[in-house]
C-alpha positions as CSV (number, residue, x, y, z in Angstrom):
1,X,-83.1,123.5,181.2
2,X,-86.3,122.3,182.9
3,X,-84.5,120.9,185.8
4,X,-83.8,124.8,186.7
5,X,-86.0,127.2,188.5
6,X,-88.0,129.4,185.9
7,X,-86.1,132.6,187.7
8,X,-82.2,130.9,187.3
9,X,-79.9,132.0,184.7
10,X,-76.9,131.1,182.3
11,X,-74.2,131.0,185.6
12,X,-76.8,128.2,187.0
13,X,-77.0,127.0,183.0
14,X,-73.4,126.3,183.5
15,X,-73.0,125.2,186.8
16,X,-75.7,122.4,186.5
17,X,-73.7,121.3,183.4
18,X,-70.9,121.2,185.4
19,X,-72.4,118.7,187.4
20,X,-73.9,116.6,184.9
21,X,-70.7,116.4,183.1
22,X,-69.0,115.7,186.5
23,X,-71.8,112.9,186.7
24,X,-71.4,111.5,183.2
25,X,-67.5,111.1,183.4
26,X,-67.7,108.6,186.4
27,X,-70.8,106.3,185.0
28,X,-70.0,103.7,182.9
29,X,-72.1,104.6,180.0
30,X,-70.5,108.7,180.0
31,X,-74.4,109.8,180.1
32,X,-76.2,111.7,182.9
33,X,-79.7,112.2,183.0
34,X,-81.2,115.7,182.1
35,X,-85.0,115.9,182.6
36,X,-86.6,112.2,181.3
37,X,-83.4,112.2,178.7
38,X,-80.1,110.2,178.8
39,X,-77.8,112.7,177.6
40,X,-74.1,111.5,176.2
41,X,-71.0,113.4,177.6
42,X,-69.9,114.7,174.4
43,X,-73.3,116.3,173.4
44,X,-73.2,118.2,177.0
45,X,-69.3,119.2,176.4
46,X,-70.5,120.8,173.0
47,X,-73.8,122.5,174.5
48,X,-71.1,123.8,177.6
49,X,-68.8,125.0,175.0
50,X,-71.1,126.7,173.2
51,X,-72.7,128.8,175.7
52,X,-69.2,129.5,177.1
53,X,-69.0,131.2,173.0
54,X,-72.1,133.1,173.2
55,X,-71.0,134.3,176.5
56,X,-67.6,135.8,175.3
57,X,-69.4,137.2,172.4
58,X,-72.0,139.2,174.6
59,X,-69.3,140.1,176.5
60,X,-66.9,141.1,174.0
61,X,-69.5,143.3,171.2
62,X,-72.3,144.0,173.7
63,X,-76.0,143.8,173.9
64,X,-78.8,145.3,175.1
65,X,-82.2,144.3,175.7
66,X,-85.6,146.1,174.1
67,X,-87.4,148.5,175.8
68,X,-90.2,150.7,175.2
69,X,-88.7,153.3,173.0
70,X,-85.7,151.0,171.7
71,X,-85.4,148.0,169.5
72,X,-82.9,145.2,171.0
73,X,-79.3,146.0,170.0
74,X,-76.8,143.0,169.1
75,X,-73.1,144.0,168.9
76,X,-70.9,142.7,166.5
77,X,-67.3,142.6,165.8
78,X,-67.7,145.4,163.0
79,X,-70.2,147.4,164.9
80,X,-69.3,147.0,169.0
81,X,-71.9,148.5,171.4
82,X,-69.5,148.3,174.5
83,X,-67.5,151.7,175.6
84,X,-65.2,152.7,178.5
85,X,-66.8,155.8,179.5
86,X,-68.4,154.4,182.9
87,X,-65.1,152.7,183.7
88,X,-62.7,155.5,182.6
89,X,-64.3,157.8,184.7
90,X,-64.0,155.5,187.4
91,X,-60.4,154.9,187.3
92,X,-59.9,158.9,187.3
93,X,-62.3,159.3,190.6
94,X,-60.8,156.8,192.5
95,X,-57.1,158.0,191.8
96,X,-58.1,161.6,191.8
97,X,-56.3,164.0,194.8
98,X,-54.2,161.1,195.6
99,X,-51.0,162.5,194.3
100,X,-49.2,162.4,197.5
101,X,-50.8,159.5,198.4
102,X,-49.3,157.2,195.7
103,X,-46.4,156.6,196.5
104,X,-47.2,155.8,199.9
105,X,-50.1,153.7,199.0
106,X,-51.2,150.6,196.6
107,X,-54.4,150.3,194.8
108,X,-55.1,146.9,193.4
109,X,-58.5,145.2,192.1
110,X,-60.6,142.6,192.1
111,X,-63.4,141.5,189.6
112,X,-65.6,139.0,188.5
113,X,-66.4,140.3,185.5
114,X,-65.0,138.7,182.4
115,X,-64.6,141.9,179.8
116,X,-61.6,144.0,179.6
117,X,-63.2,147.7,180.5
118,X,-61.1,148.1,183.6
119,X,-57.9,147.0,182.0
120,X,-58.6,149.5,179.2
121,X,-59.3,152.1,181.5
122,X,-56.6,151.8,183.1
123,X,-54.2,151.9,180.2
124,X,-56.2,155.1,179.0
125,X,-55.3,156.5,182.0
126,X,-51.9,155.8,181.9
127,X,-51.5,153.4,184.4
128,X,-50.4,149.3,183.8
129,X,-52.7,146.7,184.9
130,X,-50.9,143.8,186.0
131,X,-52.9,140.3,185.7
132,X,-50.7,137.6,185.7
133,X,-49.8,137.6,182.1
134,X,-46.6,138.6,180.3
135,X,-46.1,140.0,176.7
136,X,-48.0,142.1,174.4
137,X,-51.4,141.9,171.9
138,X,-50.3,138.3,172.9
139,X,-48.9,137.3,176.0
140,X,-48.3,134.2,178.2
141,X,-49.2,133.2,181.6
142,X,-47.1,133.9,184.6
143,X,-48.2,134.8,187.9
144,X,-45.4,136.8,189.4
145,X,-47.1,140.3,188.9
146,X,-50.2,139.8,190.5
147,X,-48.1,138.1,193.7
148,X,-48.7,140.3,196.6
149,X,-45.4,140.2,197.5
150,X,-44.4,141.5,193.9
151,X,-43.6,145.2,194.4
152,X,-45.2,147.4,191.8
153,X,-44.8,151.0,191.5
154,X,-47.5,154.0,192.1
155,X,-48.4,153.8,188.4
156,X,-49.3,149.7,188.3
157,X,-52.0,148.0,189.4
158,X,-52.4,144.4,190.8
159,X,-56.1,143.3,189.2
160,X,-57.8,140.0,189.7
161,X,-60.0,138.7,187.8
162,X,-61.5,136.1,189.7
163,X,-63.6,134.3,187.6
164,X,-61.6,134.4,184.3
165,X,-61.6,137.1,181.4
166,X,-63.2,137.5,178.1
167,X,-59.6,137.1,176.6
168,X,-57.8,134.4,178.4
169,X,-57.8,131.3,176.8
170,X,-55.6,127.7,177.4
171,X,-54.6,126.4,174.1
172,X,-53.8,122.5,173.8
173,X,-50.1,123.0,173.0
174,X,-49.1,126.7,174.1
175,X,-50.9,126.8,177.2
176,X,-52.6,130.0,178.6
177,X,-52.3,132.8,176.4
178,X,-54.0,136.5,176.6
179,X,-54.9,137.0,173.2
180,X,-55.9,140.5,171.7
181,X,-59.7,140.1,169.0
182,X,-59.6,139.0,166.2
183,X,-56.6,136.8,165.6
184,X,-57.5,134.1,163.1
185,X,-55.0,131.7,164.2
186,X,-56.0,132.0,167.9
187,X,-59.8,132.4,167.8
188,X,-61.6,129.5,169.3
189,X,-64.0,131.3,171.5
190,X,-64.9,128.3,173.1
191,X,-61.8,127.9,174.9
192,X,-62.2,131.2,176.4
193,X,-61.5,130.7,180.3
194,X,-64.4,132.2,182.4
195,X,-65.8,129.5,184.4
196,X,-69.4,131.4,185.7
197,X,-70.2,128.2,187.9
198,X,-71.8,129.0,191.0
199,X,-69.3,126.1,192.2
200,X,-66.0,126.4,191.3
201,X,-63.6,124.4,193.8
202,X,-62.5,121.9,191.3
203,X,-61.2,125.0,188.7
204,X,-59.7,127.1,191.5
205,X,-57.4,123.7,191.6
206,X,-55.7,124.6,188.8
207,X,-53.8,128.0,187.3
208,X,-55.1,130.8,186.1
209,X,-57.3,130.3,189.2
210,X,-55.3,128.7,191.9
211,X,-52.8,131.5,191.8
212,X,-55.5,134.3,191.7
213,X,-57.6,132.9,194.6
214,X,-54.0,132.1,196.3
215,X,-53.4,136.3,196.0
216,X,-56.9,137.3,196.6
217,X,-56.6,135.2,199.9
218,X,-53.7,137.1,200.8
219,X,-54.4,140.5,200.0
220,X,-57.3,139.8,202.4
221,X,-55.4,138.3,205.0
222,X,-53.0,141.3,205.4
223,X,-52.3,142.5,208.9
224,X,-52.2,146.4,207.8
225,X,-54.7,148.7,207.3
226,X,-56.6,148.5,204.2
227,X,-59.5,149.4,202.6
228,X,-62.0,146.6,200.7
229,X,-64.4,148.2,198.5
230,X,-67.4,146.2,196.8
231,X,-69.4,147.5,193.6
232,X,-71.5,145.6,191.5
233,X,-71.1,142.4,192.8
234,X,-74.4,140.3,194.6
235,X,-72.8,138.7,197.0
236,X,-74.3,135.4,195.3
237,X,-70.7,133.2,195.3
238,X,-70.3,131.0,198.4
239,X,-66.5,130.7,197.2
240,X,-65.6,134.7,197.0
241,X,-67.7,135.3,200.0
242,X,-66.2,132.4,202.3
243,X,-62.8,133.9,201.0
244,X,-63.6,137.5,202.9
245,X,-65.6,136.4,205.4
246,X,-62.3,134.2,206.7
247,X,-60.2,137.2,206.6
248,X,-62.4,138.7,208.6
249,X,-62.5,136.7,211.4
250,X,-58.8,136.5,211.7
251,X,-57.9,138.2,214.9
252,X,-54.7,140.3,213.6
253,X,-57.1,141.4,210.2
254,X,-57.5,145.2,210.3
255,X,-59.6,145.4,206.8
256,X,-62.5,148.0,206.3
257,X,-65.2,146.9,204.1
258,X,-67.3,149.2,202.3
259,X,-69.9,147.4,200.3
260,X,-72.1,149.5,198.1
261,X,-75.4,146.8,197.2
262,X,-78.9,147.3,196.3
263,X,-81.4,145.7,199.3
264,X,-83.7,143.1,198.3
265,X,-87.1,141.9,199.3
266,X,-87.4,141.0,202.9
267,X,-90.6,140.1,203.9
268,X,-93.0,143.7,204.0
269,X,-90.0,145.9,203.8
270,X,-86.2,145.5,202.5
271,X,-82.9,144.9,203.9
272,X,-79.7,144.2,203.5
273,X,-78.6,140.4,201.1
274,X,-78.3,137.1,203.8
275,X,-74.3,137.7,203.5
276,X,-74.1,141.6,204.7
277,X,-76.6,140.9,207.1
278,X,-74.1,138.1,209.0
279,X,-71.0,140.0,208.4
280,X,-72.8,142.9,209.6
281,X,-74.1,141.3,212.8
282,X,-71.1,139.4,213.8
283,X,-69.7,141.1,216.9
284,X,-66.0,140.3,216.3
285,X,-65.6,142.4,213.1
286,X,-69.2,144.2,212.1
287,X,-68.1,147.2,213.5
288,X,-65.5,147.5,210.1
289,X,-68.0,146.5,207.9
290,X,-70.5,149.4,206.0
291,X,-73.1,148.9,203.6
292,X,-74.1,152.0,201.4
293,X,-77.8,151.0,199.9
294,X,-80.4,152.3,197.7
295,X,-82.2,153.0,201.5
296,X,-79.8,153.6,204.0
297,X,-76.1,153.5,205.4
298,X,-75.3,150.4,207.6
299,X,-72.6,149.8,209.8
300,X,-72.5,147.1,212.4
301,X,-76.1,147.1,214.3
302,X,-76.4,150.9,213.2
303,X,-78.6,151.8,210.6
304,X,-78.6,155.5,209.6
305,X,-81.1,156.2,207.2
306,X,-81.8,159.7,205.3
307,X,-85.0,161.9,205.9
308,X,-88.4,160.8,205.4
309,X,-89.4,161.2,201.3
310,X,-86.1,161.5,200.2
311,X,-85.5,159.1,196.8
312,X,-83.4,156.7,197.0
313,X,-79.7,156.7,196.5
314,X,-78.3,155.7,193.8
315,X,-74.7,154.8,195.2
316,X,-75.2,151.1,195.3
317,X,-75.1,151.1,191.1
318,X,-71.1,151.4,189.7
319,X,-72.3,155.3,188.5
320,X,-73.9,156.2,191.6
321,X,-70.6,155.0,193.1
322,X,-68.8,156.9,190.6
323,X,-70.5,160.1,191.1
324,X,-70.3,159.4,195.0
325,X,-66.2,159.4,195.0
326,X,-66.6,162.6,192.4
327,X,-68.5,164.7,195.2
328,X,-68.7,162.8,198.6
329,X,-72.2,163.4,198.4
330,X,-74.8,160.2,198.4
331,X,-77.4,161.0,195.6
């Protein structure tokens, strides 16, 4: 879309649509204008609709991009390019030694991202992932198990999925449903429920969403002591990052959090994204946030950094992190 910055992508694709469509259901012709054009409502539904396909697609079968000694790789539903490896591994670092600890203790998660590799982990490491949905290959929505107040033993695991997943989808007559690949009678991709708006009030409104942003808010809002670790995640929703930043400031809130994020460009040199930066500064609570980068460790004004000429670390990426929990050594 011209009316985008050359460097945005399909989550500002979306959002902008979004608005247009927002725009184009109160005038009184349904249109909106998108560069010189006067575009009709429907014609943007379809465009949103489809994009929201190609994404679950992607997401579902996998792709990766060219490079120099590669040719670009498509997946398909007869020839998937996705595996679990990365995420399996994960699952066993972070549960690993905590035998005694289990019982005593509750691991839950939190995502964005729409595919199913940390469910599927998690099942292939025995364990149940509880998100909000009851029944098998097909299963209903109900929010009960993701409640924080829903006990759960020290073999399931509360995870939201913030934005939506590559296999939720609300169906006209049945509602939402969690449906398993492939079904034919179940298989408009279209109607797949990840909404990657960079504004995303107006869907938060309603369930799936109003009853995972209701539990995410009070998992961070706990009075114990617990433990928020970020991976993977740039810090670029206003919505997720208003959400922590809240808890944060509450006076009785005793959460740690330990994000692991690349640095970006800041003027000569690098530092630390606009968001860690405040969180970091802010003398009510900084002092419980740390930020593990690619150049440094940060924690409140403290910035400890590791000898001159050595590389940089690789515990910001999700196997860097990995690798980090496997030996407690930064690499």
């Amino acid at each position: 879309m011209t009316d985008l910055p050359d460097e945005s992508h399909v989550e500002h694709t979306l959002s902008h649509l979004g608005d247009l469509m927002a725009l184009a259901i109160r005038s009184k012709g349904k249109t909106a204008k998108v560069g010189t054009a006067d575009v009709a409502l429907h014609q943007m539904e379809k465009t949103y609709r489809a994009i929201v396909e190609c994404i679950a697609t992607t997401v579902r079968y996998g792709y990766r991009a060219a490079s120099t000694t590669k040719p670009e790789e498509i997946g398909r539903s007869d020839v998937p390019i996705v595996d679990v490896d990365a995420h399996l591994n994960f699952v066993r670092q972070i549960f690993k030694g905590r035998a005694n600890l289990e019982p005593r203790s509750q691991i839950g998660f939190i995502t964005t991202n729409y595919d199913t590799l940390l469910e599927d982990a998690l099942a292939m490491d025995r364990r149940v992932a509880l998100d909000g949905f009851l029944g098998g290959a097909i299963a209903y929505w109900n929010g009960d198990s993701i409640d924080p107040a829903t006990a759960t033993n020290n073999k399931s695991h509360k995870v939201l999925k913030l934005h939506g997943s590559v296999d939720w989808f609300r169906h006209p007559q049945m509602g939402l449903l969690r449906v398993r690949y492939g079904v034919k009678y179940l298989s408009d991709l279209a109607s797949t429920l990840i909404y990657p708006q960079a504004t995303k009030y107006l869907e938060t409104q309603k369930d799936p969403f109003a009853k995972i942003f209701d539990c995410f808010r009070r998992v961070l809002l706990s009075s114990g002591n617990h433990l928020l670790g970020i991976v993977g995640y740039s810090f670029g929703d206003n919505h997720i990052n208003a959400e922590i930043e809240f808890a944060l400031e509450d006076r009785n809130n005793k959460t740690v959090v330990i994000a692991f994020s690349r640095e970006v460009t800041d003027g000569p040199g690098t530092s630390v994204c606009n968001t860690l930066k405040t969180w970091l500064a802010n003398a009510n609570y900084g002092s419980r946030v740390y930020v593990a980068t690619d150049k440094a460790l940060y924690n409140g004004p403290h910035r400890l950094a590791p000898p001159p000429g050595t590389p940089d670390l690789t515990w910001w990426t999700f196997e860097g992190m990995t690798k980090f929990l496997e030996t407690g050594v930064p690499a």
